[in-house]
PDB file with SEQRES, HELIX, SHEET and CRYST1 records, atoms N, CA, C and O in Angstrom:
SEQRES   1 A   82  UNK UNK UNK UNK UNK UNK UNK UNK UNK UNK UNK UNK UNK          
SEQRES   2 A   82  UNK UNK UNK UNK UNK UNK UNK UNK UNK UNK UNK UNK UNK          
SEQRES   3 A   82  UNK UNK UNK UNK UNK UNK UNK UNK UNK UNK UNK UNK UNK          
SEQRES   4 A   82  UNK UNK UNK UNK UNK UNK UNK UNK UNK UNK UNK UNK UNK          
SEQRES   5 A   82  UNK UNK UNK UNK UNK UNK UNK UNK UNK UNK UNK UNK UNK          
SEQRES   6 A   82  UNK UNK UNK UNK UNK UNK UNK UNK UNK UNK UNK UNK UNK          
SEQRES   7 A   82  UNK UNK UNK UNK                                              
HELIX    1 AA1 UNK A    3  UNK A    5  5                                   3    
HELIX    2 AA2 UNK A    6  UNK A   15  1                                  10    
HELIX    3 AA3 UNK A   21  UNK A   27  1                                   7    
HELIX    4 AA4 UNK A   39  UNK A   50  1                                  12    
HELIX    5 AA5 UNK A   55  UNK A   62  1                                   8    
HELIX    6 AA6 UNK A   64  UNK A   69  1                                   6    
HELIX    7 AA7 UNK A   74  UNK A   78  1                                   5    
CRYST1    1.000    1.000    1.000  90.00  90.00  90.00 P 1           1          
ATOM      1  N   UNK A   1     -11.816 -17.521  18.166  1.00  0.00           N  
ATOM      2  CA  UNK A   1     -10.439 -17.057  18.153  1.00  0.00           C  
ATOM      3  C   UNK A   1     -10.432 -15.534  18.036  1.00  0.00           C  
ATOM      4  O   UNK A   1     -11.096 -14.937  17.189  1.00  0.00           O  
ATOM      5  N   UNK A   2      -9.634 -14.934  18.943  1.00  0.00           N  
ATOM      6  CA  UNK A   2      -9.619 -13.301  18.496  1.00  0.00           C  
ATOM      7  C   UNK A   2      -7.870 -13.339  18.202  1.00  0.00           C  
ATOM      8  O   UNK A   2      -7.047 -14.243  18.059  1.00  0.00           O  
ATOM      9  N   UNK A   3      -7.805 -11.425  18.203  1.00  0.00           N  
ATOM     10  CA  UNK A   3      -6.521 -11.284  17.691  1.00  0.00           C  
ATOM     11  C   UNK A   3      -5.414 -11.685  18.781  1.00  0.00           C  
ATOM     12  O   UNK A   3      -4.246 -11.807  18.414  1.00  0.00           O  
ATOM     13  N   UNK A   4      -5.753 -11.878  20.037  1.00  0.00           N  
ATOM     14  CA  UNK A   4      -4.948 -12.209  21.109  1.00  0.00           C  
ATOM     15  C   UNK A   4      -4.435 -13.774  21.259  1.00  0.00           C  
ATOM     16  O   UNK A   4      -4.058 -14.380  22.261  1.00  0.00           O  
ATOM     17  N   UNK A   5      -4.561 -14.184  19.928  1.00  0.00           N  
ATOM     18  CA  UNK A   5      -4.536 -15.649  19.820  1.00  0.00           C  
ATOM     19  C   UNK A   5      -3.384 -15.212  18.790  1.00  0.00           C  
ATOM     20  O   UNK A   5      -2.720 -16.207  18.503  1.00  0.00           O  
ATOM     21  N   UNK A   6      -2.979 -14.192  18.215  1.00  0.00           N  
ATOM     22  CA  UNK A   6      -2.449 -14.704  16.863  1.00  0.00           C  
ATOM     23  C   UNK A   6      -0.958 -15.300  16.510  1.00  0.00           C  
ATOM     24  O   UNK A   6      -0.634 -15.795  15.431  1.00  0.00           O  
ATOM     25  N   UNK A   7      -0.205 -15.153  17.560  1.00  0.00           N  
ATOM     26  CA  UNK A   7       1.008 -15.918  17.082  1.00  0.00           C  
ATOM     27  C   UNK A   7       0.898 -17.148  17.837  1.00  0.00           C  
ATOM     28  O   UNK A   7       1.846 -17.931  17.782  1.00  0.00           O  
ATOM     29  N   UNK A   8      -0.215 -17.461  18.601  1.00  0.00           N  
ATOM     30  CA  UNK A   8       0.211 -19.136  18.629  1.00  0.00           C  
ATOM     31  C   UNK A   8      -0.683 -19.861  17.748  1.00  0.00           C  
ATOM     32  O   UNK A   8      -0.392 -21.006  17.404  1.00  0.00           O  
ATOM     33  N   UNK A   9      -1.845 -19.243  17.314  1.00  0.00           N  
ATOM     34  CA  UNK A   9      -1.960 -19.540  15.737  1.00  0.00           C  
ATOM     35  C   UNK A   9      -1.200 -19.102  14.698  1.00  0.00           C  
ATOM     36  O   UNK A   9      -1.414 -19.822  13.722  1.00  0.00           O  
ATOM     37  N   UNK A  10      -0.378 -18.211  14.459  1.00  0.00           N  
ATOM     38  CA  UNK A  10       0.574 -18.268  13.705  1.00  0.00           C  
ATOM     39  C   UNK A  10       1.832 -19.386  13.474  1.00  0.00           C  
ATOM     40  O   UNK A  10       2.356 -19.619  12.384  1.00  0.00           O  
ATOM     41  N   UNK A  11       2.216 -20.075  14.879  1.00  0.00           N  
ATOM     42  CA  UNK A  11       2.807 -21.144  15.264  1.00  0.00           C  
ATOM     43  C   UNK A  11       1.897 -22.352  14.519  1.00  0.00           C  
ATOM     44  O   UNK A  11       2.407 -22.896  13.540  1.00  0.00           O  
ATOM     45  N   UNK A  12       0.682 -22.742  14.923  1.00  0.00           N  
ATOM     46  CA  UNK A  12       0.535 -23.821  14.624  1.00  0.00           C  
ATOM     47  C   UNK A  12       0.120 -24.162  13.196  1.00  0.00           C  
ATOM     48  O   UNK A  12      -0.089 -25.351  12.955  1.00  0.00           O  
ATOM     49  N   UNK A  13      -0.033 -23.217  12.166  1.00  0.00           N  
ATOM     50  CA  UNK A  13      -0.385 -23.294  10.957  1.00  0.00           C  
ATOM     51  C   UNK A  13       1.089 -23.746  10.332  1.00  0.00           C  
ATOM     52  O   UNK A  13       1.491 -24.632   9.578  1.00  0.00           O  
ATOM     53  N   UNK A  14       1.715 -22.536  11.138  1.00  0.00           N  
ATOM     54  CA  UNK A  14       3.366 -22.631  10.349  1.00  0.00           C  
ATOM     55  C   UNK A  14       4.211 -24.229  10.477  1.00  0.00           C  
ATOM     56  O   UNK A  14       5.194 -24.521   9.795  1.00  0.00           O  
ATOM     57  N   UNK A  15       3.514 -25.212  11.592  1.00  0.00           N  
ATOM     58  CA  UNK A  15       4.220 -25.736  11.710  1.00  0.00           C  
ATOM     59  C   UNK A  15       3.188 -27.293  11.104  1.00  0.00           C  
ATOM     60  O   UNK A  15       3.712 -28.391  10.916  1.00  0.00           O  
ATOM     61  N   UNK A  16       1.925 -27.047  10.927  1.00  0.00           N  
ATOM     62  CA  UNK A  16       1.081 -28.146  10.357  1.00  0.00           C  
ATOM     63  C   UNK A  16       1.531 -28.587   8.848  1.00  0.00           C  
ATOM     64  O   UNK A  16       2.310 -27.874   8.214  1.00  0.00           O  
ATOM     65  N   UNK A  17       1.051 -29.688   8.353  1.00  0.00           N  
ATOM     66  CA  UNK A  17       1.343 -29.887   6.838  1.00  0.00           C  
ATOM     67  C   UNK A  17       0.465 -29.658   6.198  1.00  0.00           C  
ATOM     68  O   UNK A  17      -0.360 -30.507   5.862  1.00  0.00           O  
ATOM     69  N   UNK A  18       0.423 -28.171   5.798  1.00  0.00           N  
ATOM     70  CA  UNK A  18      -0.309 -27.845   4.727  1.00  0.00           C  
ATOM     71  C   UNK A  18       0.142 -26.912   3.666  1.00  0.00           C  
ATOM     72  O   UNK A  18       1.263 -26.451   3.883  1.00  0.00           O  
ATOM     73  N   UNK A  19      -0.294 -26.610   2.840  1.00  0.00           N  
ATOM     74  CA  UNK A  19       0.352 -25.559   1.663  1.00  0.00           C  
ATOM     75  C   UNK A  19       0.658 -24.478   1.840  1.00  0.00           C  
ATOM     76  O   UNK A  19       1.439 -23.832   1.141  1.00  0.00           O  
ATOM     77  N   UNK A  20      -0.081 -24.003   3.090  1.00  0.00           N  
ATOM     78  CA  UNK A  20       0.363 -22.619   3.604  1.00  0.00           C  
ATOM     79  C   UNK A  20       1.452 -22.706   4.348  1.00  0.00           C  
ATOM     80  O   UNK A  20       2.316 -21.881   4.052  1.00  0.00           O  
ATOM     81  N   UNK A  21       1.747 -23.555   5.368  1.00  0.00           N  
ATOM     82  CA  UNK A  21       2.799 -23.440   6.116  1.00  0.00           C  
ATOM     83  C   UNK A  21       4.180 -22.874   5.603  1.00  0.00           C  
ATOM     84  O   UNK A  21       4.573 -21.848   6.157  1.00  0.00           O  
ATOM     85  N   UNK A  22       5.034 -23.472   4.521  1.00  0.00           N  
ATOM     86  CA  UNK A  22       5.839 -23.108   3.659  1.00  0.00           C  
ATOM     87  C   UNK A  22       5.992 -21.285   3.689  1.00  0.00           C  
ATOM     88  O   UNK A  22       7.030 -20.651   3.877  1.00  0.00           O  
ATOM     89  N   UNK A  23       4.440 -20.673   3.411  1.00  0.00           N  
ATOM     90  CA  UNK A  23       4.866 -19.346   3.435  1.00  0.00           C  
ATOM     91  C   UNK A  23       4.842 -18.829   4.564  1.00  0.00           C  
ATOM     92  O   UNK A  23       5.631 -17.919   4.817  1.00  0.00           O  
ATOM     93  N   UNK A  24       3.958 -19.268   5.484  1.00  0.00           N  
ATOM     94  CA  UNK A  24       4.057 -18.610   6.612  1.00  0.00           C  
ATOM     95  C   UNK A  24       5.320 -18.790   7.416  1.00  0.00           C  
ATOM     96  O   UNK A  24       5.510 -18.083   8.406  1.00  0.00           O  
ATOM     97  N   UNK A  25       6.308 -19.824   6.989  1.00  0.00           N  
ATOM     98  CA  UNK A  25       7.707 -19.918   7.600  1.00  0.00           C  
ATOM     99  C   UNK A  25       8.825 -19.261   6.759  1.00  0.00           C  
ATOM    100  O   UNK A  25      10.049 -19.394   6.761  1.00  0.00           O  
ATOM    101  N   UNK A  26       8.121 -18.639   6.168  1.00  0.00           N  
ATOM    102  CA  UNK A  26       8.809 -17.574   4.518  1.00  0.00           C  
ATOM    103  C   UNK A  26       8.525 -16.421   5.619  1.00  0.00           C  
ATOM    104  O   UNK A  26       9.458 -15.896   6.227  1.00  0.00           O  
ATOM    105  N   UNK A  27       6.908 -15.995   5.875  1.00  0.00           N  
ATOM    106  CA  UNK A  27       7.074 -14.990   7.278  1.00  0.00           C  
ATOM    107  C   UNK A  27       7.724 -14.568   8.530  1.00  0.00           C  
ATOM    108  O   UNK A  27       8.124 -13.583   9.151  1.00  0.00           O  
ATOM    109  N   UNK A  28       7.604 -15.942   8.564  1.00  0.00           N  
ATOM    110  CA  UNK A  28       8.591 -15.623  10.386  1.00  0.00           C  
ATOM    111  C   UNK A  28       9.899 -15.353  10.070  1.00  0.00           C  
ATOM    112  O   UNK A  28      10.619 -14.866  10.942  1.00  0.00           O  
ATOM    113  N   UNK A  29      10.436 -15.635   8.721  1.00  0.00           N  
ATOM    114  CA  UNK A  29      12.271 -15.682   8.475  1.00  0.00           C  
ATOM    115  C   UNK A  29      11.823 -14.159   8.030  1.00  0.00           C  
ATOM    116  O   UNK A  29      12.526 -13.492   8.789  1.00  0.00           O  
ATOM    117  N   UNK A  30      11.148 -13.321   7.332  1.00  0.00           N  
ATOM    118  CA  UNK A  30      11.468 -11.963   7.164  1.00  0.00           C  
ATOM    119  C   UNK A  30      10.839 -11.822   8.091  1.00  0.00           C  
ATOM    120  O   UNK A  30      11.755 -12.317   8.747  1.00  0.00           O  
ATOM    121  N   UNK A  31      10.054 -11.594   8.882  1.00  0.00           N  
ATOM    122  CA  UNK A  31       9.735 -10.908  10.101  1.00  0.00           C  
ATOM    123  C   UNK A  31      10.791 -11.021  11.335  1.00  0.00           C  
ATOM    124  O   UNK A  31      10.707 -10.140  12.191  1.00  0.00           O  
ATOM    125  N   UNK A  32      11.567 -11.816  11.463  1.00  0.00           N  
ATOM    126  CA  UNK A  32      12.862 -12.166  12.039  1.00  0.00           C  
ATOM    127  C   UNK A  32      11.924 -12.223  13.318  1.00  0.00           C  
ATOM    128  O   UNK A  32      11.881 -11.279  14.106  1.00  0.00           O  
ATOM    129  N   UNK A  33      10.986 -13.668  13.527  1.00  0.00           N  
ATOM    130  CA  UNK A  33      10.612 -13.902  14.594  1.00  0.00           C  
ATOM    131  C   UNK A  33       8.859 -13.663  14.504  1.00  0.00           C  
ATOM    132  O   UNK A  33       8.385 -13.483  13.382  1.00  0.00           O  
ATOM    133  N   UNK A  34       8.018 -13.668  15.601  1.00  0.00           N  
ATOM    134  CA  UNK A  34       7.385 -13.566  15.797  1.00  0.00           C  
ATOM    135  C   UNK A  34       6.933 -12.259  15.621  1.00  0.00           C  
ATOM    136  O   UNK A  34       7.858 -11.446  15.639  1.00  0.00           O  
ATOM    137  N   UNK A  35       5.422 -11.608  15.399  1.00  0.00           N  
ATOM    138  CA  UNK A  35       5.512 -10.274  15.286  1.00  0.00           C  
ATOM    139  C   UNK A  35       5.276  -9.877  16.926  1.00  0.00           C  
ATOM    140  O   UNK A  35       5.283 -10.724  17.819  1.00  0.00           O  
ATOM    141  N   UNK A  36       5.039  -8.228  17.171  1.00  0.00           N  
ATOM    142  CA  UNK A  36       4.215  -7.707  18.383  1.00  0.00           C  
ATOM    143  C   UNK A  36       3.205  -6.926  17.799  1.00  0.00           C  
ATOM    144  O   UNK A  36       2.948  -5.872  17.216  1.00  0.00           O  
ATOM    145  N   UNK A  37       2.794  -7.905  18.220  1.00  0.00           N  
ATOM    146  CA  UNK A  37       0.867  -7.403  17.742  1.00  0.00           C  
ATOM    147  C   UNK A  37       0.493  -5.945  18.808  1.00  0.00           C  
ATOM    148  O   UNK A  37       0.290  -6.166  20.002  1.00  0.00           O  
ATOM    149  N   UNK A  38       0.438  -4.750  18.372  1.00  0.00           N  
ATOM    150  CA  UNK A  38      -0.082  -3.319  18.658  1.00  0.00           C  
ATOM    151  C   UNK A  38      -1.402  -3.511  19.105  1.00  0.00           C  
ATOM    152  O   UNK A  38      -2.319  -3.744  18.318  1.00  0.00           O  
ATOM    153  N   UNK A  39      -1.603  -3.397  20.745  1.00  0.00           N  
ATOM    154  CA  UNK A  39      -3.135  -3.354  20.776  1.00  0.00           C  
ATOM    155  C   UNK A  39      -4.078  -3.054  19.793  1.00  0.00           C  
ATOM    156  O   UNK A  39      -5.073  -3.741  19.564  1.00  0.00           O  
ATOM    157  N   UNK A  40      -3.833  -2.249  19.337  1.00  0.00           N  
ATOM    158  CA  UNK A  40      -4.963  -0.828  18.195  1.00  0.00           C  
ATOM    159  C   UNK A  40      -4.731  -1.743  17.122  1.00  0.00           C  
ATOM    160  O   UNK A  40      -5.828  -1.858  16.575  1.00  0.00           O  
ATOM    161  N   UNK A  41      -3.841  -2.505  16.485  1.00  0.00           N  
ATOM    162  CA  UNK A  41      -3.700  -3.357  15.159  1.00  0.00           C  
ATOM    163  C   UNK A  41      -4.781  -4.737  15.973  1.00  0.00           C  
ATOM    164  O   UNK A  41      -5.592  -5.405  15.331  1.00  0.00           O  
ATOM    165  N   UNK A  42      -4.613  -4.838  16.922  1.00  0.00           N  
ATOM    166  CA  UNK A  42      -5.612  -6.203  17.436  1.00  0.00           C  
ATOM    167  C   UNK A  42      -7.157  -6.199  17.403  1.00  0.00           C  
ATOM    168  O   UNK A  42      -7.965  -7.116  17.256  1.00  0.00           O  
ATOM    169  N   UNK A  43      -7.306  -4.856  17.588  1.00  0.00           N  
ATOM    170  CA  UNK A  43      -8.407  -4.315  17.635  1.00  0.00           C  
ATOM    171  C   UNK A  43      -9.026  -3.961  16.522  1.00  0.00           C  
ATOM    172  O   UNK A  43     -10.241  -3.804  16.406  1.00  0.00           O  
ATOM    173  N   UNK A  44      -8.022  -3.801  15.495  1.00  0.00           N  
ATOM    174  CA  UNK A  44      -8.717  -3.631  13.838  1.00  0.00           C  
ATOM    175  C   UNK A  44      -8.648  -4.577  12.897  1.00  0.00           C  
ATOM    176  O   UNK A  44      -9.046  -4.423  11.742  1.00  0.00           O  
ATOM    177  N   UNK A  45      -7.809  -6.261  13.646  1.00  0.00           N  
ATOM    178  CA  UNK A  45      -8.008  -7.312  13.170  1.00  0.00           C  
ATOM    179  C   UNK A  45      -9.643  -8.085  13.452  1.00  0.00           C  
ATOM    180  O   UNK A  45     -10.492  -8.618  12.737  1.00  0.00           O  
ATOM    181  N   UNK A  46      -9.507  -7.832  14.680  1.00  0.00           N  
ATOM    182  CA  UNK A  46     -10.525  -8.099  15.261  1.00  0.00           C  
ATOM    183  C   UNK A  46     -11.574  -7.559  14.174  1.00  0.00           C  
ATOM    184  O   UNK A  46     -11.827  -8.252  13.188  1.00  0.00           O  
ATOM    185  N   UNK A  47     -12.152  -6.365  14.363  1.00  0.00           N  
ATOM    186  CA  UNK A  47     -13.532  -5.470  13.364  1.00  0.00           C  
ATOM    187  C   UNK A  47     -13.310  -6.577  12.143  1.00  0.00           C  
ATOM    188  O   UNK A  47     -13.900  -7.657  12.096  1.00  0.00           O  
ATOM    189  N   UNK A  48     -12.354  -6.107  11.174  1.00  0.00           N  
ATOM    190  CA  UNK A  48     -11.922  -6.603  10.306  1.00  0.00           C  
ATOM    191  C   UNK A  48     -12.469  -7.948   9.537  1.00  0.00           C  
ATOM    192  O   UNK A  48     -12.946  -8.066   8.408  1.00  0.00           O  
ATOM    193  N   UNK A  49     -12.085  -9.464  11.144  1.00  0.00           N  
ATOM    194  CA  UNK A  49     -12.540 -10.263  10.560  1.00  0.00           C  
ATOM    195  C   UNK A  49     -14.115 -10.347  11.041  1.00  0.00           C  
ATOM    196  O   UNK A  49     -14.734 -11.294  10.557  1.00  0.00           O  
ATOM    197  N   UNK A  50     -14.520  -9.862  11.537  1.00  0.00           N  
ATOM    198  CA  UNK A  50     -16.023  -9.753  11.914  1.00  0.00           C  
ATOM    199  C   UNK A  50     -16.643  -9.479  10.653  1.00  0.00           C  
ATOM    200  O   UNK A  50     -17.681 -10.072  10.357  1.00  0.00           O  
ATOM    201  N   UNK A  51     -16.177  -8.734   9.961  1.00  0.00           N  
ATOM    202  CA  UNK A  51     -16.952  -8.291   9.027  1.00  0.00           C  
ATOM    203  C   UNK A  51     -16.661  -9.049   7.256  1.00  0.00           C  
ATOM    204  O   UNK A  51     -17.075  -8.485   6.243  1.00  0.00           O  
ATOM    205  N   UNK A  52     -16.082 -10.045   7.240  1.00  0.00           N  
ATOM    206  CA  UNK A  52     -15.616 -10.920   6.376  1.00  0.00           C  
ATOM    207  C   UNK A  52     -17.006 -11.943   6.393  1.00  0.00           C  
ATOM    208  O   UNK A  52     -17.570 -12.415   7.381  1.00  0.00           O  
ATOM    209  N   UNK A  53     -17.380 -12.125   4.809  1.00  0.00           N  
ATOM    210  CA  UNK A  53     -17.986 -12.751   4.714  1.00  0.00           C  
ATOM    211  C   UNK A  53     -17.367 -14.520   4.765  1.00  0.00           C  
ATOM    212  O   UNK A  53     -16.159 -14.747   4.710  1.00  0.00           O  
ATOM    213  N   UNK A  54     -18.260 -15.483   4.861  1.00  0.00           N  
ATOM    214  CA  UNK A  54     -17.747 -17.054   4.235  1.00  0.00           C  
ATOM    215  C   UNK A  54     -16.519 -16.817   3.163  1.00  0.00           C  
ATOM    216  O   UNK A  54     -15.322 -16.932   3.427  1.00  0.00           O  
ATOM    217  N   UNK A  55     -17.045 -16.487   1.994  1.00  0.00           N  
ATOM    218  CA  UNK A  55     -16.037 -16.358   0.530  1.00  0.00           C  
ATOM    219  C   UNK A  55     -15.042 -15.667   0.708  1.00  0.00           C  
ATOM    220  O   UNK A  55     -13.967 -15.901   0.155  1.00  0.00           O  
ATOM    221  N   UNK A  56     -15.223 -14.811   1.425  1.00  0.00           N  
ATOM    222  CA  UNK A  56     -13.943 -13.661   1.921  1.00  0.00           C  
ATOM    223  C   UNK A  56     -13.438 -14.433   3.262  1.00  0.00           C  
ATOM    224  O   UNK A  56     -12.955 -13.539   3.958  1.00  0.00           O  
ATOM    225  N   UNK A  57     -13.348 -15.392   3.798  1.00  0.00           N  
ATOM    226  CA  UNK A  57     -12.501 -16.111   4.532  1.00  0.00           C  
ATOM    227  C   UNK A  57     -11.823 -17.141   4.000  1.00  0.00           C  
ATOM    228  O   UNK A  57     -10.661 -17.371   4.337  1.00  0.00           O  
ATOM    229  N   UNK A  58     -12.558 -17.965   2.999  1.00  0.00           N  
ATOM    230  CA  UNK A  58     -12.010 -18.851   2.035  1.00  0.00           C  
ATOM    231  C   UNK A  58     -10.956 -18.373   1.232  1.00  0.00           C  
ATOM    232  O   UNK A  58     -10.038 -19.085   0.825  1.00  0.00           O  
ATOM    233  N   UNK A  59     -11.082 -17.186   1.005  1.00  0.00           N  
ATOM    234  CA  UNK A  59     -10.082 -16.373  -0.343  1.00  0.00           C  
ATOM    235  C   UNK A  59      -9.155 -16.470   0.476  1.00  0.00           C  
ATOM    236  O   UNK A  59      -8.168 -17.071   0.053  1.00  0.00           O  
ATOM    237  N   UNK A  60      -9.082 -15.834   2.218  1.00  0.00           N  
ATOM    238  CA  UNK A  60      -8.027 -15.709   2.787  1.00  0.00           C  
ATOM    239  C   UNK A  60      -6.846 -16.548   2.879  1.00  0.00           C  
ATOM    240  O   UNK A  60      -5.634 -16.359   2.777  1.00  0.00           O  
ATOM    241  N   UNK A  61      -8.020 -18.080   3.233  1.00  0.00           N  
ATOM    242  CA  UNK A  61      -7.051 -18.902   3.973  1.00  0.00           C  
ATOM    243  C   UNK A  61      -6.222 -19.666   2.698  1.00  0.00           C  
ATOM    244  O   UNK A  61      -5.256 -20.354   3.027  1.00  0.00           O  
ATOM    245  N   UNK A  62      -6.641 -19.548   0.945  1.00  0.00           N  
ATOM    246  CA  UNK A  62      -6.323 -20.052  -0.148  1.00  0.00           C  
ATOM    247  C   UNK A  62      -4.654 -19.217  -0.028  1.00  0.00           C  
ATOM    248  O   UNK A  62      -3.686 -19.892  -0.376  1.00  0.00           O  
ATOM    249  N   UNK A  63      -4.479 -18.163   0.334  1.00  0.00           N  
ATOM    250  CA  UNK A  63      -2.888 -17.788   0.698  1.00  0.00           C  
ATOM    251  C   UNK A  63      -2.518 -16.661  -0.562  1.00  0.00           C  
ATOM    252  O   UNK A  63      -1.469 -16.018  -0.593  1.00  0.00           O  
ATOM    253  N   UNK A  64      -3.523 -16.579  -1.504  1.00  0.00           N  
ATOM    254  CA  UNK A  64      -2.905 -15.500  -2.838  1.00  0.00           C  
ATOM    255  C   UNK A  64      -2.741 -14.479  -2.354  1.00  0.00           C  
ATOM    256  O   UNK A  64      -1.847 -13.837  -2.905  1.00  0.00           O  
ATOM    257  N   UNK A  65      -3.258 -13.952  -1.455  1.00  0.00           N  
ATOM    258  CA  UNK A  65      -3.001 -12.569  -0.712  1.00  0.00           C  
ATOM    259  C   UNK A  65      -1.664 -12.775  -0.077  1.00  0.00           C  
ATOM    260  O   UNK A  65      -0.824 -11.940  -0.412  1.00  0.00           O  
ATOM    261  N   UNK A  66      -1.299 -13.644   0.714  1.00  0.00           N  
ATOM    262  CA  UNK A  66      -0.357 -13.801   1.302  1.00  0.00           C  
ATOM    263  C   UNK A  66       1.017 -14.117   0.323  1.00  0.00           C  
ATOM    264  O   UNK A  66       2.014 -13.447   0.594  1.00  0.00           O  
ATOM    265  N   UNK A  67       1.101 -14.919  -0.590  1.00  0.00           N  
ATOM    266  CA  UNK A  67       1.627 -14.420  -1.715  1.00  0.00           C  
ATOM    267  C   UNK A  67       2.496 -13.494  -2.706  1.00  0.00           C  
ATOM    268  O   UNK A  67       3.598 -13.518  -3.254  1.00  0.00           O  
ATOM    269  N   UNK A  68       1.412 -12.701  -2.623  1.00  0.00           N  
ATOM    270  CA  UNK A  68       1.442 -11.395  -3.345  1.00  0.00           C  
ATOM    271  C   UNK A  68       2.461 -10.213  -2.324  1.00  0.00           C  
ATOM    272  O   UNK A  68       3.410  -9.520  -2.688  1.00  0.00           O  
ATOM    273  N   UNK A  69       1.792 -10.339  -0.905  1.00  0.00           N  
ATOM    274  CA  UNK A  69       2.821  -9.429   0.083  1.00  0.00           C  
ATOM    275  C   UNK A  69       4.062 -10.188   0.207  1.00  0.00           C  
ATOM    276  O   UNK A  69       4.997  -9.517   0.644  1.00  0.00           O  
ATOM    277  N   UNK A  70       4.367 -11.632  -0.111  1.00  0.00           N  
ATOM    278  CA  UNK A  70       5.945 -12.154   0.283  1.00  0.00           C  
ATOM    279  C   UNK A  70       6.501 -11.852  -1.101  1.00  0.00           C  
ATOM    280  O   UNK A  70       7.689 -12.174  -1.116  1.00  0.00           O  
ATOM    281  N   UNK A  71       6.042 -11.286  -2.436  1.00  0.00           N  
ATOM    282  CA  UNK A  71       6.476 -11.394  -3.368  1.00  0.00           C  
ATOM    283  C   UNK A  71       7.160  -9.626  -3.403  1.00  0.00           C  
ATOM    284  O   UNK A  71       8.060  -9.245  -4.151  1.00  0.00           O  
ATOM    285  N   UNK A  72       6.389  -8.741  -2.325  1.00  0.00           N  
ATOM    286  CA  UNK A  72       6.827  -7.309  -2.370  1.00  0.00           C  
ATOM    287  C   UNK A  72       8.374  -7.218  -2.741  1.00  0.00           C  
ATOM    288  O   UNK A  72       9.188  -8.037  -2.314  1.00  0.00           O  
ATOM    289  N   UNK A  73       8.562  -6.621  -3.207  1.00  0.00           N  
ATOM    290  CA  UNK A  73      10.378  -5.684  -3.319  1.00  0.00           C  
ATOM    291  C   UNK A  73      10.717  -4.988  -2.380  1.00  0.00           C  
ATOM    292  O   UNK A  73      11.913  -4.697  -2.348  1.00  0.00           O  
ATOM    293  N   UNK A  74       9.969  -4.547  -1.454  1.00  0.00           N  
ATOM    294  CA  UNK A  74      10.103  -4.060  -0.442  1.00  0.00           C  
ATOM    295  C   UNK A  74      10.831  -4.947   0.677  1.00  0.00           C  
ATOM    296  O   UNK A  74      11.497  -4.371   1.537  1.00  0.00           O  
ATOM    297  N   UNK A  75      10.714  -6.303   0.677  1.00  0.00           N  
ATOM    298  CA  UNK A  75      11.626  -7.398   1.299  1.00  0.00           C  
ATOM    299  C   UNK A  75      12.841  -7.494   0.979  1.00  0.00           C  
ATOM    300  O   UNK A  75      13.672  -7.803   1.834  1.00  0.00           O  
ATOM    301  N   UNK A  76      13.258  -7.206  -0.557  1.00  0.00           N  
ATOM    302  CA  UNK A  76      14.601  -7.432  -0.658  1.00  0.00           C  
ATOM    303  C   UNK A  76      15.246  -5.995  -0.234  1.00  0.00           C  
ATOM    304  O   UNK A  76      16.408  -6.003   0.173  1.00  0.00           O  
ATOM    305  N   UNK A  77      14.470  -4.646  -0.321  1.00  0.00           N  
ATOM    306  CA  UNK A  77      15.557  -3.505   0.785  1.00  0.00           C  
ATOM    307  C   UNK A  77      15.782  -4.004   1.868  1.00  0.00           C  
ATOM    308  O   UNK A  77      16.959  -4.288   2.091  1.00  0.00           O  
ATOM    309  N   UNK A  78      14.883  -4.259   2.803  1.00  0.00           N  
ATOM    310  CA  UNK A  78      15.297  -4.988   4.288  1.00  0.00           C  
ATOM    311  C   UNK A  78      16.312  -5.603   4.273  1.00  0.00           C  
ATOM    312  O   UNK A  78      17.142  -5.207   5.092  1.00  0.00           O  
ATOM    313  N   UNK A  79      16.600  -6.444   3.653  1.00  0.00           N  
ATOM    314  CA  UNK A  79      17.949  -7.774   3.452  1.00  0.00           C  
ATOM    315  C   UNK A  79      19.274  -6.925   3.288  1.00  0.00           C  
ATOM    316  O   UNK A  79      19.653  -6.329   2.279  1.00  0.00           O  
ATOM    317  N   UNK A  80      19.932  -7.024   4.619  1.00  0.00           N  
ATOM    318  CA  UNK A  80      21.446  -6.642   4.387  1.00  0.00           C  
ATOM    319  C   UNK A  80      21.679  -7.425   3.127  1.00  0.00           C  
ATOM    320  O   UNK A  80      21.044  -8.437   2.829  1.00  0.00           O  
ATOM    321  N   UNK A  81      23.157  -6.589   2.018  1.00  0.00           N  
ATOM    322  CA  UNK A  81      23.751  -7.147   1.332  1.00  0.00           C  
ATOM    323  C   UNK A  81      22.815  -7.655  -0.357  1.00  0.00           C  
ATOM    324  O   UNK A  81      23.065  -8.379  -1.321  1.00  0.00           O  
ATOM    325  N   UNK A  82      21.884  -6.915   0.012  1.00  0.00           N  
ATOM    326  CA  UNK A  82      21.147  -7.356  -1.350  1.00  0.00           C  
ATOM    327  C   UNK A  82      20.987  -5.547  -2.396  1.00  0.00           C  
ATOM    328  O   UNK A  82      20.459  -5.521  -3.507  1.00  0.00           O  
TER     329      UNK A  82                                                      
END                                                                             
């Protein structure tokens, strides 16, 4: 899988039954949609996960990272009316 895969893997996680899905459909509602993946951001996903060990992919896919960024305050400025 490279980064040119990532929103229809973003699709199918979001839409499988697993524990992550929940946040990753917490993503797509503040991202208001799908993202556009920036060549140059594809390209440093790419390096990125190349260089991830086993344990450091496991940590990933456990979601605390992911988490932690839906928990930012920085989401509720975005939100008209908040």
């Amino acid at each position: 899988m490279t980064s040119a895969d990532l929103n229809r893997v973003f699709h199918e996680q979001m839409t499988r039954d697993i524990a992550g899905a929940k946040r990753l459909q917490q993503c797509y509602h503040l991202l208001e949609g799908y993202p556009d993946w920036p060549d140059q951001m594809k390209e440093e996903l790419d390096l990125y996960c190349a260089g991830l060990s086993n344990n450091q992919r496991l940590g990933r896919l456990m979601g605390s990272e992911l988490d932690a960024a839906l928990q930012d305050p920085r989401w509720t400025a975005l939100q008209p009316g908040r």
